[in-house]
C-alpha positions in Angstrom: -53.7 -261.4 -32.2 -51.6 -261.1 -35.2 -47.9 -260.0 -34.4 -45.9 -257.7 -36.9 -42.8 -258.4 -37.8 -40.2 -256.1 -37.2 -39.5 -254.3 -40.9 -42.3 -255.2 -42.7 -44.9 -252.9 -44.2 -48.1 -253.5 -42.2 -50.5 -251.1 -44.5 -53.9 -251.7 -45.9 -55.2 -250.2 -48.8 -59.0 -249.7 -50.0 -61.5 -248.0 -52.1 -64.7 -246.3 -50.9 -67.5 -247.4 -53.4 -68.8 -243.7 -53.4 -65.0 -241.9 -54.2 -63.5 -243.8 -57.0 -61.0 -241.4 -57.8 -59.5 -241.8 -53.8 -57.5 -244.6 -51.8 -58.1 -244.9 -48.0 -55.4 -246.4 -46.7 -54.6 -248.1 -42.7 -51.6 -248.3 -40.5 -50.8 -248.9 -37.1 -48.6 -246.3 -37.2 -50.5 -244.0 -39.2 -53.8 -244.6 -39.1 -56.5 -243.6 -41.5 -55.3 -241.9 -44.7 -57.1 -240.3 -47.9 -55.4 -239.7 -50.8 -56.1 -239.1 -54.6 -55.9 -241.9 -56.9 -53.6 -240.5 -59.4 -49.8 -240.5 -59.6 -47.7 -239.5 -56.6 -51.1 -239.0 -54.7 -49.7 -239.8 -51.7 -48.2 -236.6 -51.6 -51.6 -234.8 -51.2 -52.6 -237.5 -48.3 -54.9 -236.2 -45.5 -56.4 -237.8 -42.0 -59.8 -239.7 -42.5 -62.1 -238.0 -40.1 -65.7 -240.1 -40.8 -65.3 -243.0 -42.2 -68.3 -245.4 -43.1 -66.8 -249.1 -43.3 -69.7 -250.4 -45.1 -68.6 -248.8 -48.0 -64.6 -249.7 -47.9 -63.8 -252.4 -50.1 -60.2 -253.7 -49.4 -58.0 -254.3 -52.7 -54.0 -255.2 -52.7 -51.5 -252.7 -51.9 -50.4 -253.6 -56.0 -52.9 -251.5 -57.1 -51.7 -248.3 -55.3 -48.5 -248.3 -57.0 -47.7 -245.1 -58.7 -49.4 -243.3 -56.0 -46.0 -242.8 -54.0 -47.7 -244.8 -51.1 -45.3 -248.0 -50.9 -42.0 -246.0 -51.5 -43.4 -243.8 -48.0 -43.7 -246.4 -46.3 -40.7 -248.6 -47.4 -38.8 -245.6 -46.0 -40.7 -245.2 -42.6 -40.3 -249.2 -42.4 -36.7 -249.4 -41.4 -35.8 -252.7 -40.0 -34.1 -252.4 -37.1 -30.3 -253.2 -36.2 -30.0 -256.0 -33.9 -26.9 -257.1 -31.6 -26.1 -260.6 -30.6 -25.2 -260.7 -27.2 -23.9 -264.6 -25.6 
């Protein structure tokens, strides 16, 4: 099992073959996301209820960009303070 490392943005992005003009996007922490593929679409983001993975096609998280989607979660990802103790 792959292990997240504390801080880092663990998000997936993809397009559905049928809705090129959304994103889907995937995290642990938020699940399954639809948004518009448009600037600061992230801001109109909504819960995937049916999803058909057959049509998903991953693509980088690059390509999401001026959706507002990396800056949301670079805010939610804080890493964490840690103490040394001896």
């Amino acid at each position: 099992m792959r292990r997240m490392r504390e801080g880092r943005l663990e998000a997936r992005v993809y397009r559905d073959i049928e809705q090129q003009d959304r994103w889907i996007a995937w995290s642990a922490k938020i699940g399954w996301m639809g948004f518009p593929a448009r600037p600061n679409g992230w801001a109109e983001r909504e819960p995937v209820v049916e999803l058909d993975a057959v049509r998903l096609r991953e693509v980088p998280l690059a390509r999401a960009l001026n959706t507002s989607l990396l800056e949301a979660f670079r805010r939610a990802v804080q890493p964490a303070a840690h103490t040394l103790s001896g």
